[in-house]
MIKOL-619146 format. One record per residue: chain; x, y, z of N, C-alpha, C, O in turn. Coordinates in steps of 0.2 Angstrom, whole numbers, padded with zeros to 4 digits. Each point is the difference from the previous one (the first is absolute). Example, Ala and Ser with C-alpha at 12.3 -4.5 7.8 and 13.67 -1.06 7.14 Angstrom:
% MIKOL-619146
@chaine: A, nu: 0066, nv: -0028, nw: 0039, cau: -0004, cav: 0006, caw: 0000, cu: 0004, cv: 0006, cw: 0000, ou: 0005, ov: -0001, ow: 0003;
@chaine: A, nu: -0007, nv: 0006, nw: -0007, cau: 0004, cav: 0006, caw: 0001, cu: -0004, cv: 0005, cw: 0003, ou: 0003, ov: 0006, ow: 0001;
END
This chain:
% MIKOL-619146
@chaine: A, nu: 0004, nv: -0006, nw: 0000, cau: -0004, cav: 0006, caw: 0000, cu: 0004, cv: 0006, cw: 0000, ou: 0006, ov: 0000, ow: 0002;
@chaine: A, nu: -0010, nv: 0007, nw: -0005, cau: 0004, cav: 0005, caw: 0002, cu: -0003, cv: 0006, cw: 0002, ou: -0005, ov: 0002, ow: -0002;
@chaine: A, nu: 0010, nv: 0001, nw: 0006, cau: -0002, cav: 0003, caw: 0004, cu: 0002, cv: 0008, cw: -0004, ou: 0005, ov: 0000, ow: -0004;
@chaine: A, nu: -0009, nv: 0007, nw: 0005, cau: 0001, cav: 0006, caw: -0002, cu: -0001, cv: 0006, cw: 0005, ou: -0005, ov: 0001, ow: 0003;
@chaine: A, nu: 0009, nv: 0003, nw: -0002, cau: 0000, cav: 0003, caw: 0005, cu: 0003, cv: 0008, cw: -0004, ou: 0005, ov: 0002, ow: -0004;
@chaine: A, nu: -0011, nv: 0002, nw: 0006, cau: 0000, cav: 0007, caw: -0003, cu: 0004, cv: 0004, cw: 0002, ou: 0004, ov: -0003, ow: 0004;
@chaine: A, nu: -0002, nv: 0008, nw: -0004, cau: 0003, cav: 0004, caw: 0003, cu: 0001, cv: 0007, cw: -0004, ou: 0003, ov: 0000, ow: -0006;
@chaine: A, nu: -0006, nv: 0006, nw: 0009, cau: 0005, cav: 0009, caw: -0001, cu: -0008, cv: 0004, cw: -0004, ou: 0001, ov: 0005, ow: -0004;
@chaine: A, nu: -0006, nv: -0007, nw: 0006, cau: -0004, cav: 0005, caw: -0001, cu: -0002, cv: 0006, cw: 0001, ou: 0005, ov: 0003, ow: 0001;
@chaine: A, nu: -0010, nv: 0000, nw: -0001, cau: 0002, cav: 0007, caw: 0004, cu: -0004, cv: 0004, cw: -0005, ou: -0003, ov: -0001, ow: -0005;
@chaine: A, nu: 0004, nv: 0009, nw: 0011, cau: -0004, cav: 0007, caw: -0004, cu: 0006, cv: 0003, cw: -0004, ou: 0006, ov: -0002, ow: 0002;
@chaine: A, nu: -0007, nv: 0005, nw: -0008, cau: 0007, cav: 0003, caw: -0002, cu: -0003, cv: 0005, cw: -0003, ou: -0006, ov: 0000, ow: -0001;
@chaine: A, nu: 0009, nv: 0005, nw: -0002, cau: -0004, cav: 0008, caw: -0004, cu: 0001, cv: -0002, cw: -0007, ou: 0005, ov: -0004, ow: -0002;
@chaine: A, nu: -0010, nv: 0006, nw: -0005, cau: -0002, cav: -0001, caw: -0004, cu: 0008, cv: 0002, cw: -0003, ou: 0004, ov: 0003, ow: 0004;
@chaine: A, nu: -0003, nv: -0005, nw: -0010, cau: 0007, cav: 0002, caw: -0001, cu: 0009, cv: -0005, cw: 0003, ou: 0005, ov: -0001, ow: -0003;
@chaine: A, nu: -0009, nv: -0001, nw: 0009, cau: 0005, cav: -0005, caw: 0005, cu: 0004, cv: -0007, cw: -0005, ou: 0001, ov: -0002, ow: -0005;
@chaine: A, nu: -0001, nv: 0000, nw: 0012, cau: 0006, cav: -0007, caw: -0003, cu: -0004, cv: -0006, cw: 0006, ou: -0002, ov: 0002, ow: 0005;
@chaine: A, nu: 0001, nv: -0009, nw: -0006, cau: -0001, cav: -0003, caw: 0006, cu: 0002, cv: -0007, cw: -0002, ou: -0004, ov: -0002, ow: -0005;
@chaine: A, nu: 0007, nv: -0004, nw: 0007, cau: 0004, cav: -0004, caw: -0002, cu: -0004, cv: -0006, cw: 0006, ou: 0000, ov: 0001, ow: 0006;
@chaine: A, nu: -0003, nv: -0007, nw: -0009, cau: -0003, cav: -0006, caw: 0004, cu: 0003, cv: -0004, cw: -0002, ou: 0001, ov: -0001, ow: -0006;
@chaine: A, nu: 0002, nv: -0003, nw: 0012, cau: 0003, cav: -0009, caw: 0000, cu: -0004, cv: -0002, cw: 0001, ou: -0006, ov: 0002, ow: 0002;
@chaine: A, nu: 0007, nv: -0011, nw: -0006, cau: -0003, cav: -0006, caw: 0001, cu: 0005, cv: -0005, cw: 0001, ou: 0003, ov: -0002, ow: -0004;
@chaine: A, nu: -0003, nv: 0001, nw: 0010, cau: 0005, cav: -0005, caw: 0001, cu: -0004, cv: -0010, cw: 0002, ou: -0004, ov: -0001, ow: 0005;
@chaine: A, nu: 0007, nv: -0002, nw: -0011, cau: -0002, cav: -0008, caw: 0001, cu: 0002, cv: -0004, cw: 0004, ou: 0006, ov: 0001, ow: 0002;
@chaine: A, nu: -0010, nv: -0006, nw: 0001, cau: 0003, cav: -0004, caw: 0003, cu: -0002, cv: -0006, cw: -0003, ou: -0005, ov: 0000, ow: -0003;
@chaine: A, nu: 0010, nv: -0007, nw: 0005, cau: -0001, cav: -0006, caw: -0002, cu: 0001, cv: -0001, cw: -0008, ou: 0004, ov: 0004, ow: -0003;
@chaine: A, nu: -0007, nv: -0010, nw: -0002, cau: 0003, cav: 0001, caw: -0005, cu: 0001, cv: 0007, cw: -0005, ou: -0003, ov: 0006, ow: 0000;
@chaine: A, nu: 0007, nv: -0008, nw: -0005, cau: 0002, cav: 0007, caw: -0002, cu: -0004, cv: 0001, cw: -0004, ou: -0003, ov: 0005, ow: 0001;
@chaine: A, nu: 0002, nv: -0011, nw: -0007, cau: -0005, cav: 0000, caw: -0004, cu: 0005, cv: 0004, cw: -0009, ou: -0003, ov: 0002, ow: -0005;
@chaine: A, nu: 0008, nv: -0002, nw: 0007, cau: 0005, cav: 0001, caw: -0005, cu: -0001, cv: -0003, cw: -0007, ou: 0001, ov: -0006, ow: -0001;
@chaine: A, nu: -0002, nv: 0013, nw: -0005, cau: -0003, cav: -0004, caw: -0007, cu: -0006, cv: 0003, cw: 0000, ou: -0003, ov: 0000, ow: -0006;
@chaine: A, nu: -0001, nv: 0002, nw: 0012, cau: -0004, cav: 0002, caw: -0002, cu: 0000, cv: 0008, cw: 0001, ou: 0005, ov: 0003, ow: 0000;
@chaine: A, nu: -0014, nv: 0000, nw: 0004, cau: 0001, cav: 0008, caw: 0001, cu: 0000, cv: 0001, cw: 0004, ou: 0001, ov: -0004, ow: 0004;
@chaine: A, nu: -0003, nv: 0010, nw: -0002, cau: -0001, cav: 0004, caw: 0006, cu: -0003, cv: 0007, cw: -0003, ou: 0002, ov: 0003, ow: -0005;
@chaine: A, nu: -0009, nv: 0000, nw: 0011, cau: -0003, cav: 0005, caw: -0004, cu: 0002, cv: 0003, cw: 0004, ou: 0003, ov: -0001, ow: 0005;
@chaine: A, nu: -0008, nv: 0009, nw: -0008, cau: -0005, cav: 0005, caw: 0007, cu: -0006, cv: 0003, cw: -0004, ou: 0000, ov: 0001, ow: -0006;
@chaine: A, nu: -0006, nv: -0001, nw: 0011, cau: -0005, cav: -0002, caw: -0003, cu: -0002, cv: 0008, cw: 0004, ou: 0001, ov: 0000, ow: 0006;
@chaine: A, nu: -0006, nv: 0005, nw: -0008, cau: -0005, cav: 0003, caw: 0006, cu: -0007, cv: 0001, cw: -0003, ou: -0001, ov: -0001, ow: -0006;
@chaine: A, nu: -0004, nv: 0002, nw: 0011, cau: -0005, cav: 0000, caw: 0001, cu: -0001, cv: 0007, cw: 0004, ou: 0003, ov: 0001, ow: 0005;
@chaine: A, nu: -0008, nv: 0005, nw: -0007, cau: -0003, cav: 0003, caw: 0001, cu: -0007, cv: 0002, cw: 0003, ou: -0005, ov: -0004, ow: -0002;
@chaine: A, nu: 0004, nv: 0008, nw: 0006, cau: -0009, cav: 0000, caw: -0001, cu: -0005, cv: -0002, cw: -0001, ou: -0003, ov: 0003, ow: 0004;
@chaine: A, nu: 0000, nv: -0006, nw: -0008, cau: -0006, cav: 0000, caw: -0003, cu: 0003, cv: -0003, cw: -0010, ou: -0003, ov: 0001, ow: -0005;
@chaine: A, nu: 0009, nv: -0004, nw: 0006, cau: 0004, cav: -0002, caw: -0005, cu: 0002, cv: -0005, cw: 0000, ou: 0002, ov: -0002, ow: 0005;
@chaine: A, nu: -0002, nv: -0005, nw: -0011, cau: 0003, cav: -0006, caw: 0001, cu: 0007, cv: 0000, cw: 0001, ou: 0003, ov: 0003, ow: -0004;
@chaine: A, nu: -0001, nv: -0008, nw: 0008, cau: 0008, cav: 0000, caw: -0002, cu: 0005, cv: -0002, cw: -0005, ou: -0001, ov: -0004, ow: -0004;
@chaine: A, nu: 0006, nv: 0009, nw: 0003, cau: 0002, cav: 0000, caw: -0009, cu: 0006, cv: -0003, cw: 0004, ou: 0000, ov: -0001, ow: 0006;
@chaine: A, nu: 0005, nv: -0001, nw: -0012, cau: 0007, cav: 0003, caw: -0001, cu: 0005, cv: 0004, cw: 0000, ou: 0002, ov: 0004, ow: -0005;
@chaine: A, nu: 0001, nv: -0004, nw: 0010, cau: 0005, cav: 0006, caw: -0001, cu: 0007, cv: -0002, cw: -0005, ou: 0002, ov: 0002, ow: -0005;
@chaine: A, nu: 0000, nv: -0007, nw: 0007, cau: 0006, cav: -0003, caw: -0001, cu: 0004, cv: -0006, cw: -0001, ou: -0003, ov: -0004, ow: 0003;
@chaine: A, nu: 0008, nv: 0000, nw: -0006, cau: 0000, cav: -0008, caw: 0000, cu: 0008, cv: 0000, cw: -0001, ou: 0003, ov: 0005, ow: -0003;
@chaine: A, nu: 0000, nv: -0011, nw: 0007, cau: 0007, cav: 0001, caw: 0002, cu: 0001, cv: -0010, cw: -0003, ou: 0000, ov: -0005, ow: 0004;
@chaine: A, nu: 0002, nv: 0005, nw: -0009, cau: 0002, cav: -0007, caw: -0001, cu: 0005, cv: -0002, cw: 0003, ou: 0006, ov: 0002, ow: -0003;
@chaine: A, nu: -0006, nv: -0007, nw: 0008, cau: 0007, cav: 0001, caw: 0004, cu: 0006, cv: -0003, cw: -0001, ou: 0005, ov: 0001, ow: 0003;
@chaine: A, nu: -0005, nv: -0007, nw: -0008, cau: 0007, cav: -0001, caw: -0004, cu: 0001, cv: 0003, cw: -0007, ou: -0002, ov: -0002, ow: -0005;
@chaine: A, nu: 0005, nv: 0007, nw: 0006, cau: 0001, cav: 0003, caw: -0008, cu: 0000, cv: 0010, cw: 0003, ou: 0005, ov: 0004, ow: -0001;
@chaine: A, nu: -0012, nv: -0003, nw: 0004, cau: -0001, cav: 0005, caw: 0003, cu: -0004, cv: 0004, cw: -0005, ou: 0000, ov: 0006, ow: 0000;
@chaine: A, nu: -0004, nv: -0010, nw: -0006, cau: -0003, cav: 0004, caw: -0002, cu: -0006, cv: 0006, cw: 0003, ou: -0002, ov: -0002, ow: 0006;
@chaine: A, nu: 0000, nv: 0007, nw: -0008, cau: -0007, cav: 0002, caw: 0002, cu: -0003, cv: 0006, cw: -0003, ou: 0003, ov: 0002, ow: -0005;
@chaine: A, nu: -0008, nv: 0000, nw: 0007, cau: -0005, cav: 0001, caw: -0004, cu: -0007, cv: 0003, cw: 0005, ou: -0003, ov: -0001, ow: 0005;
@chaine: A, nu: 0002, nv: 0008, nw: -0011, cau: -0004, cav: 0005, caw: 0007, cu: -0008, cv: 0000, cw: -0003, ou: 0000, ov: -0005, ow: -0004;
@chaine: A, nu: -0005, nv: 0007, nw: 0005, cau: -0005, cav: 0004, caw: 0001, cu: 0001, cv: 0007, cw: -0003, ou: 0003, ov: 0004, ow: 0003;
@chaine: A, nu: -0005, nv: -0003, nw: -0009, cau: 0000, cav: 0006, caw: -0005, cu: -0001, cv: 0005, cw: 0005, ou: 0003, ov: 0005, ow: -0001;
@chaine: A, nu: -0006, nv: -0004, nw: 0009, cau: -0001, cav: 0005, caw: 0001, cu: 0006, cv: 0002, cw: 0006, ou: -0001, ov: 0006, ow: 0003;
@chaine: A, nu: 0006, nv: -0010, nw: -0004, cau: 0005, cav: -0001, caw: 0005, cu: 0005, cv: 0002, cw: -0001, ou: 0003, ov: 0003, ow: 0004;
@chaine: A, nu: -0003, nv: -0006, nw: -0011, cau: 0007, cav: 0000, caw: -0006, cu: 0003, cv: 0009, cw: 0002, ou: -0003, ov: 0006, ow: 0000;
@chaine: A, nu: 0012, nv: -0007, nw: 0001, cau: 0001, cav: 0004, caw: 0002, cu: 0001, cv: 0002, cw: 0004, ou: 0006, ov: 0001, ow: 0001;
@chaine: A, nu: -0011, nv: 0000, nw: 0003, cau: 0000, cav: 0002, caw: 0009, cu: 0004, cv: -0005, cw: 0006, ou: 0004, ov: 0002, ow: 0004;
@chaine: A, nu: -0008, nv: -0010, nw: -0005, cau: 0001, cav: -0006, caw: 0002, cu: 0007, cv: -0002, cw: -0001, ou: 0004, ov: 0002, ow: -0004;
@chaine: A, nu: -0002, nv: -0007, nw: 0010, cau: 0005, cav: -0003, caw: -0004, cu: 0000, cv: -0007, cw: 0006, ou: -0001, ov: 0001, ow: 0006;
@chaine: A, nu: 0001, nv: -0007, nw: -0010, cau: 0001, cav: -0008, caw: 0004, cu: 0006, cv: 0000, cw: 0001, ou: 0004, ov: 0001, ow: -0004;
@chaine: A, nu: -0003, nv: -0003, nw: 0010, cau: 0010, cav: -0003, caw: 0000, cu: 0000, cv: -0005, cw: 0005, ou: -0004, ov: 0000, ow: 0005;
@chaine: A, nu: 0009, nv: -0004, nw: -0005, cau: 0001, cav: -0007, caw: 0005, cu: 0006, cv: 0002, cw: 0002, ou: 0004, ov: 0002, ow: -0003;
@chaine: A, nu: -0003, nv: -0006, nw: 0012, cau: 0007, cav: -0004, caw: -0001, cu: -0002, cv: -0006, cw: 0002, ou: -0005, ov: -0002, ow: 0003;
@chaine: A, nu: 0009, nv: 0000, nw: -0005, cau: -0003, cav: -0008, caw: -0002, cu: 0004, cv: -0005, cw: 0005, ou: -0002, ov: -0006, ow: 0000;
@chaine: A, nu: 0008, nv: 0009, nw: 0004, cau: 0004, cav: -0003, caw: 0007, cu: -0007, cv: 0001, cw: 0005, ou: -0002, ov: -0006, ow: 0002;
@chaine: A, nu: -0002, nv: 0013, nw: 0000, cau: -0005, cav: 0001, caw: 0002, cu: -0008, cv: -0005, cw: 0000, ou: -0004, ov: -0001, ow: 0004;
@chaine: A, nu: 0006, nv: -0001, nw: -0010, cau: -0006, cav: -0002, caw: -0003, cu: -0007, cv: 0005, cw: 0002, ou: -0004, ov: 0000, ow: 0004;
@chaine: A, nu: 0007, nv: 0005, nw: -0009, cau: -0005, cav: 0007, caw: 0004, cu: -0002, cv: 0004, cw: -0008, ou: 0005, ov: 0000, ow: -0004;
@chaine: A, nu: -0011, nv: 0003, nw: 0003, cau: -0002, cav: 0004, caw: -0005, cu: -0002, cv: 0007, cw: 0003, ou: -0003, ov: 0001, ow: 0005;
@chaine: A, nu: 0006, nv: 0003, nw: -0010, cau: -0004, cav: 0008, caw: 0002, cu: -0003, cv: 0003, cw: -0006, ou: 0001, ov: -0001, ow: -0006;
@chaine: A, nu: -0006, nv: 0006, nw: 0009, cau: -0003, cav: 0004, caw: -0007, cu: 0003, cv: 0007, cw: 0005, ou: -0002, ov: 0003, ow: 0005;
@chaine: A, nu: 0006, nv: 0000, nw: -0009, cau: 0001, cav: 0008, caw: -0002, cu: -0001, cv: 0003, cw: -0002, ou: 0002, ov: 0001, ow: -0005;
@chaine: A, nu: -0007, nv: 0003, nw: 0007, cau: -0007, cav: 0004, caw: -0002, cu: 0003, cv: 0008, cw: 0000, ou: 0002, ov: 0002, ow: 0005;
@chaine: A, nu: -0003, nv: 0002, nw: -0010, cau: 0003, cav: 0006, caw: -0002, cu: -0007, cv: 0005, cw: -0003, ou: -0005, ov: -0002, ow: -0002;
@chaine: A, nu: 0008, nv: 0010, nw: 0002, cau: -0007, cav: 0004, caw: 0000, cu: -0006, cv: -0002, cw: -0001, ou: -0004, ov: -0001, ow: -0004;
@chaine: A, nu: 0003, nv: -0002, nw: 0012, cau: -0007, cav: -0004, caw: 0001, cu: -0004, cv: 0007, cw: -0001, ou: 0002, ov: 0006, ow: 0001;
@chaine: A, nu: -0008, nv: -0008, nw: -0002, cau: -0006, cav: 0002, caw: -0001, cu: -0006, cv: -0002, cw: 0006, ou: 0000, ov: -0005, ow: 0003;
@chaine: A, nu: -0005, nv: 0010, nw: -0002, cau: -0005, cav: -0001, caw: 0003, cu: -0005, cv: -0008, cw: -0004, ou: -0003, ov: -0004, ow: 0004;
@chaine: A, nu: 0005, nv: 0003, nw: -0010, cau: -0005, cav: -0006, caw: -0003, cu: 0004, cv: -0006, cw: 0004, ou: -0004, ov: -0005, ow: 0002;
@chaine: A, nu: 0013, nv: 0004, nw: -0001, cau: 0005, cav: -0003, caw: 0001, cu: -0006, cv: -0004, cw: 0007, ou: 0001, ov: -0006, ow: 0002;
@chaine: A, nu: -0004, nv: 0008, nw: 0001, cau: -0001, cav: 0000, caw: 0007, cu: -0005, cv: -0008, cw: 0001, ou: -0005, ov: -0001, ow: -0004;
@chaine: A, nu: 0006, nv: -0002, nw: 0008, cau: -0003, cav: -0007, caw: -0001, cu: 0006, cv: -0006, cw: 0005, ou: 0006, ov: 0001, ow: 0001;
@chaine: A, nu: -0010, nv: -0005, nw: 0001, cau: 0002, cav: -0008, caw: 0002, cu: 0003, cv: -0002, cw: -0005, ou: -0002, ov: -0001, ow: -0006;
@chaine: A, nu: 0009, nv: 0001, nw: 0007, cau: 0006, cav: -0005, caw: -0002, cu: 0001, cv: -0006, cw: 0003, ou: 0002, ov: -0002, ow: 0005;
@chaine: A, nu: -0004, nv: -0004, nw: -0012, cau: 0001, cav: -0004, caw: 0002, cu: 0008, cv: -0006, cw: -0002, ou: -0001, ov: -0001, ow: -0006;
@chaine: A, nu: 0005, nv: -0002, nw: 0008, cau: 0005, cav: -0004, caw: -0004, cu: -0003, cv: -0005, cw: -0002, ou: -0007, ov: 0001, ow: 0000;
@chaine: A, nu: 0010, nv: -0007, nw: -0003, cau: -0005, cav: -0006, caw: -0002, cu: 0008, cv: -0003, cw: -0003, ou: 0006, ov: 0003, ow: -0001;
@chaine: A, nu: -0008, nv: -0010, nw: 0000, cau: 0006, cav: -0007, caw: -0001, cu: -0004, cv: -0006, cw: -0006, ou: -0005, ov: -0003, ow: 0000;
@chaine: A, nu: 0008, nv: 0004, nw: -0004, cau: -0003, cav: -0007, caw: -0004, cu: 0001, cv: -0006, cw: 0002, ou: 0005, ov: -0001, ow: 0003;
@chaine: A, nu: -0011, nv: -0005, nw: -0004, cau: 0004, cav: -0006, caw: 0004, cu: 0003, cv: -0005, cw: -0007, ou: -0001, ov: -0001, ow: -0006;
@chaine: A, nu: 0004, nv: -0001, nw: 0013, cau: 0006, cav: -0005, caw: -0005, cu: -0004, cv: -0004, cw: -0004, ou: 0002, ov: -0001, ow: -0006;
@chaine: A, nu: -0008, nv: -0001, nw: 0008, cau: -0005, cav: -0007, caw: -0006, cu: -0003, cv: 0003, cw: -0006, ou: 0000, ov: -0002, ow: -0006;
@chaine: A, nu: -0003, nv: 0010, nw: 0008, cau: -0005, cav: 0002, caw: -0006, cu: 0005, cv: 0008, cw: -0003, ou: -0003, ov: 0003, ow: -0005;
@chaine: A, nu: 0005, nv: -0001, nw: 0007, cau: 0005, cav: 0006, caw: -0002, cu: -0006, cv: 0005, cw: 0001, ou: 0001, ov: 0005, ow: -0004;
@chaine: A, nu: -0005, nv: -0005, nw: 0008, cau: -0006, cav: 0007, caw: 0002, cu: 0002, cv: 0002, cw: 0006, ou: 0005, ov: -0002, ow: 0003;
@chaine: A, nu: -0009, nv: 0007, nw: -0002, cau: 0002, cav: 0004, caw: 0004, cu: -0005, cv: -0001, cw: 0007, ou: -0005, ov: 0003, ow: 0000;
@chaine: A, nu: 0007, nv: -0009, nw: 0005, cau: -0005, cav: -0003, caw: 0007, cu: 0004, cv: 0002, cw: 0005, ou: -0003, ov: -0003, ow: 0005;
@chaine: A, nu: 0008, nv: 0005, nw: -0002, cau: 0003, cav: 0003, caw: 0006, cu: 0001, cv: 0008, cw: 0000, ou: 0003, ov: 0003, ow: -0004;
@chaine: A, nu: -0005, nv: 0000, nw: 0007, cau: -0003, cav: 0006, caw: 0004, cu: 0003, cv: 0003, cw: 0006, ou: -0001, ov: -0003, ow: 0005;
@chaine: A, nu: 0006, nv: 0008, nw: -0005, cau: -0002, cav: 0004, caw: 0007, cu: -0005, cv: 0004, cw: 0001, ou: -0004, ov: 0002, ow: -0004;
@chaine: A, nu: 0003, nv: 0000, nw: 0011, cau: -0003, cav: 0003, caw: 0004, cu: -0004, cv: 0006, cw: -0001, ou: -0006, ov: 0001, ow: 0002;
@chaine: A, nu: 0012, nv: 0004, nw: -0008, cau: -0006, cav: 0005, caw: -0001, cu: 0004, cv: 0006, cw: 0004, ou: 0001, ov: 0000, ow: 0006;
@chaine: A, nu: 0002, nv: 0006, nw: -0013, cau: 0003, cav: 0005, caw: 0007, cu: -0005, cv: 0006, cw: -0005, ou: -0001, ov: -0001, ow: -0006;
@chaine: A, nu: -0001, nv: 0007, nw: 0012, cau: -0002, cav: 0005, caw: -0004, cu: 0004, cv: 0007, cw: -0002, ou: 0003, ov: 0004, ow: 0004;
@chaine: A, nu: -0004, nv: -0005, nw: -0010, cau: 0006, cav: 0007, caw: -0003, cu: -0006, cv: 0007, cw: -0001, ou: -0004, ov: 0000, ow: -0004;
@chaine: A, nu: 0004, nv: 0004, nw: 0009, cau: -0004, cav: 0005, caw: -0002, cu: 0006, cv: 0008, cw: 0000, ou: 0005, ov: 0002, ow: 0003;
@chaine: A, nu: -0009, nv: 0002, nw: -0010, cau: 0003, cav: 0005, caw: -0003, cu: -0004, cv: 0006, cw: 0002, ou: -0006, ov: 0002, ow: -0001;
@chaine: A, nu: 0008, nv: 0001, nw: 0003, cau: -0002, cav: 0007, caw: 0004, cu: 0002, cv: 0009, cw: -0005, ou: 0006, ov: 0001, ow: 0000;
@chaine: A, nu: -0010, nv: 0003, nw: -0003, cau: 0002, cav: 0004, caw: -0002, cu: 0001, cv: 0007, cw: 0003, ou: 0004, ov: 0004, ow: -0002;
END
């Protein structure tokens, strides 16, 4: 099984910088991905981001592209999103996520950090 654990959400001002770990435990699950996913208000949950973690491919959300950035270390076994001239729309439940080793989807979850933008 694997475990995900959030971390570095927060208020920050429109304009700001705010940067979220995801740190794994147990298997690696190496070969496949790792996301970040948020959920807003009265909004279904989208995609923010996808970190393919052997090779290190990835890949944004048209509305991100630019601002965003996924990065691992991979001794850590730890993922972050680097959030740049966030926006009041930016503001939402961040979620990580892990694909499993049998079906390559995305069924492991953390907790859920909230990024809210203040202007």
């Amino acid at each position: 099984q694997v475990q995900l654990v959030e971390s570095g959400g927060g208020l920050v001002q429109a304009g700001g910088s705010l940067s979220l770990s995801c740190a794994a435990s147990g298997r690696t699950f190496s070969g496949y991905a790792m996301g970040w996913f948020r959920q807003a208000p009265g909004k279904e949950r989208e995609v923010v981001a996808g970190l393919r973690w052997r090779g290190g491919s990835t890949s944004y959300a048209d509305s991100v592209k630019g601002r965003f950035t996924i990065a691992r270390d991979n001794a850590k076994m730890t993922v972050y999103l680097l959030m740049n001239s966030l926006m009041p729309e930016d503001a939402a439940v961040y979620y990580c996520s892990a694909t499993s080793p049998a079906t390559g989807e995305y069924d492991y979850w953390g907790q859920g950090t909230q990024d809210t933008v203040a202007s």
